[in-house]
N, C-alpha and C positions, 0 to 999 in steps of 0.2 A: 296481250298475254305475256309478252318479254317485259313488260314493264314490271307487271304484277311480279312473276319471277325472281326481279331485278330487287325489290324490296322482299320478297320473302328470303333471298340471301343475307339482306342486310339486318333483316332483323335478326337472322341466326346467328350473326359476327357477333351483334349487339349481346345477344343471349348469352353466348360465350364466352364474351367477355364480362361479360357482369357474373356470371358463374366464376371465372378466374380471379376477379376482384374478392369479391366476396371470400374464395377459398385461402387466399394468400395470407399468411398468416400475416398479424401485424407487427412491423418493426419498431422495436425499444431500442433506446441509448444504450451504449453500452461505454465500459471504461471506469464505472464507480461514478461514487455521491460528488466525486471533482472537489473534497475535501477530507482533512485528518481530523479538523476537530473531534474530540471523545475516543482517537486510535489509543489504547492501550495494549503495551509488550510488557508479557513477566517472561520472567525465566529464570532459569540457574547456570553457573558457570560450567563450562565441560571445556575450556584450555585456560590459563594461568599462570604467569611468572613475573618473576620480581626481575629488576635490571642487574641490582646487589646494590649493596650497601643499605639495608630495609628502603626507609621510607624516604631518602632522599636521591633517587634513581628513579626512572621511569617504571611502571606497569603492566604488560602488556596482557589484556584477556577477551576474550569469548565469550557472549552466553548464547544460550537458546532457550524458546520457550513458545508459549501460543499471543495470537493479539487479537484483539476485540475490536468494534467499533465501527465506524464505514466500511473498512478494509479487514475483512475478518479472516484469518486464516492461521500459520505459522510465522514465527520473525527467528533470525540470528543475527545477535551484536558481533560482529567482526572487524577484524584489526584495532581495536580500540588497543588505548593507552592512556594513563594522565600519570600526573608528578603533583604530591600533596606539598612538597618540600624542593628545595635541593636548588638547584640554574632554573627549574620552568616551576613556581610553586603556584599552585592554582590554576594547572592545567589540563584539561580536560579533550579527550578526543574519541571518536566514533563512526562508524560506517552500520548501516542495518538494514539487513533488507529484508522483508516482509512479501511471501507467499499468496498471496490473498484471491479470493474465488473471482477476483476483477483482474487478476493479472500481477506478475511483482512492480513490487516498488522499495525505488532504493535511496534511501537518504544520505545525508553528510552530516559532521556536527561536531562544532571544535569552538573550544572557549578558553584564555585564559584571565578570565578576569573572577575566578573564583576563590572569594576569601578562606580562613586557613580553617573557619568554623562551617564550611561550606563542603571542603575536601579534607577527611583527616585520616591517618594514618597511625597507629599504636599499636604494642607490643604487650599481646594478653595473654591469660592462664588457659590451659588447654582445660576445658571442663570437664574433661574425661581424665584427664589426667595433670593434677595441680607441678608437674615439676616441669611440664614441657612447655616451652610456650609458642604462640601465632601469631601472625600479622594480619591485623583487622582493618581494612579499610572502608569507608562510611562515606557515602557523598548523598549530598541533597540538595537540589539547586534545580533554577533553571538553565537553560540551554537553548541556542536557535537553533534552526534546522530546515534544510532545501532537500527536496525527495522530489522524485521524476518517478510520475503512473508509467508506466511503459505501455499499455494499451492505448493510452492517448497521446504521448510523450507531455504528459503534462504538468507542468514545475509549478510546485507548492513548495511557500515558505511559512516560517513562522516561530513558535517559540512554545516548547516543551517542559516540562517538571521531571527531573530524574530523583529515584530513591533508589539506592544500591548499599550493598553491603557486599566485600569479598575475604575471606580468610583463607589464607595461603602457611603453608605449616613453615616452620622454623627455616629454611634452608631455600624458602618462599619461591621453589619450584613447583608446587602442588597443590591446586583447590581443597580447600577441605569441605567448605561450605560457603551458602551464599543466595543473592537474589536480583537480580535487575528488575527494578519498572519504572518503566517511563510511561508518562502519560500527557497526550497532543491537548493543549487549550485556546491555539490560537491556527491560523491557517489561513491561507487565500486561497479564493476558491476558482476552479477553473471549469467550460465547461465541456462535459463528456462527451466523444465522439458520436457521432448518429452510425448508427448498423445502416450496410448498402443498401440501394433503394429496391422498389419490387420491382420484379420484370412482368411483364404484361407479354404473354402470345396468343398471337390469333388464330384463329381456328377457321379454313383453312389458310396455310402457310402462304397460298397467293391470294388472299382476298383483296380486292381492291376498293376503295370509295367512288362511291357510283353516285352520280348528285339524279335527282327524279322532282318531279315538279311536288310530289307530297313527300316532302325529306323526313325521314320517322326520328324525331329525337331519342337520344340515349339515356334511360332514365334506369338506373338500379339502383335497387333496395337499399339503404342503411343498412349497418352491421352494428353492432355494441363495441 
């Protein structure tokens, strides 16, 4: 009779546990695709200024705007700078960091090996008004670039396409207009954290394993 007993507990452990299995939801990767390839940032300037002396002085601008792609969210380009002219011509610099439903992630990004048809800087007609005139700068290039997911801390490098336009009015302390995008085509990829494992409790809290000469194996259903 204690035997029989003995197994009618074990099957109910059995029971409940395969109830528990079964109900536990099941765990996905988390942390993102563990790649930038196809990450596009647009946006428009909201800080801007000249060093002085127009185009042969440093930069320094802002943008913001949304980005698409693995990492989908918000981005802002901060503390960036470059020089079309002057001591650094052909220099290019950048920080961004991107919002994204995976977590942020923040990049780096500095080049100066860009030619003068690559970064340019001119002195145009205000089109609202032909007597004033703006500082228009024009960049098109690529650029490398290292970003750390921070849900994973995971380091992606690789190499990006910028298209930018900034106009800054005459005294080239103030954005008038403008557009940042960059767009990721190259990346190494890493791979995404796993989400904590499941916990398994047993029902009751002191059950024990009791061996019986007909050991009932542990058999539960499949799930999808």
């Amino acid at each position: 009779m204690r035997s029989h007993f003995r197994q009618f507990q074990m099957a109910a452990t059995t029971v409940a546990v395969c109830l528990l299995l079964l109900w536990t939801p099941l765990v996905h990767a988390q942390g993102g695709p563990g790649t930038l390839i196809g990450e596009e940032m647009f946006g428009t300037p909201f800080n801007a200024r000249q060093g002085g002396n127009a185009c042969f002085n440093d930069t320094f601008y802002s943008f913001h705007g949304g980005a698409s792609g693995p990492y989908p969210g918000t981005f802002f380009r901060k503390y960036g700078d470059f020089a079309p002219a002057g001591d650094n011509p052909g220099y290019f610099f950048g920080n961004f960091h991107i919002d994204s439903l995976y977590g942020p992630i923040d990049g780096y990004q500095e080049t100066y090996s860009l030619s003068p048809d690559q970064l340019t800087c001119a002195l145009v007609s205000d089109p609202t008004d032909p007597n004033l005139s703006l500082w228009q700068y024009i960049g098109n290039f690529d650029i490398p670039y290292t970003a750390t997911v921070a849900a994973t801390s995971c380091q992606l490098q690789g190499i990006a396409h910028v298209d930018f336009e900034l106009v800054l009015n005459f005294d080239a302390t103030v954005p008038i207009r403008g557009f940042f995008d960059e767009f990721v085509y190259t990346s190494n990829t890493c791979t995404p954290a796993v989400g904590p494992p499941a916990m398994v409790v047993l029902q009751p809290a002191n059950a024990v394993a009791v061996r019986s000469a007909e050991p009932l194996p542990m058999r539960c259903a499949s799930r999808a």
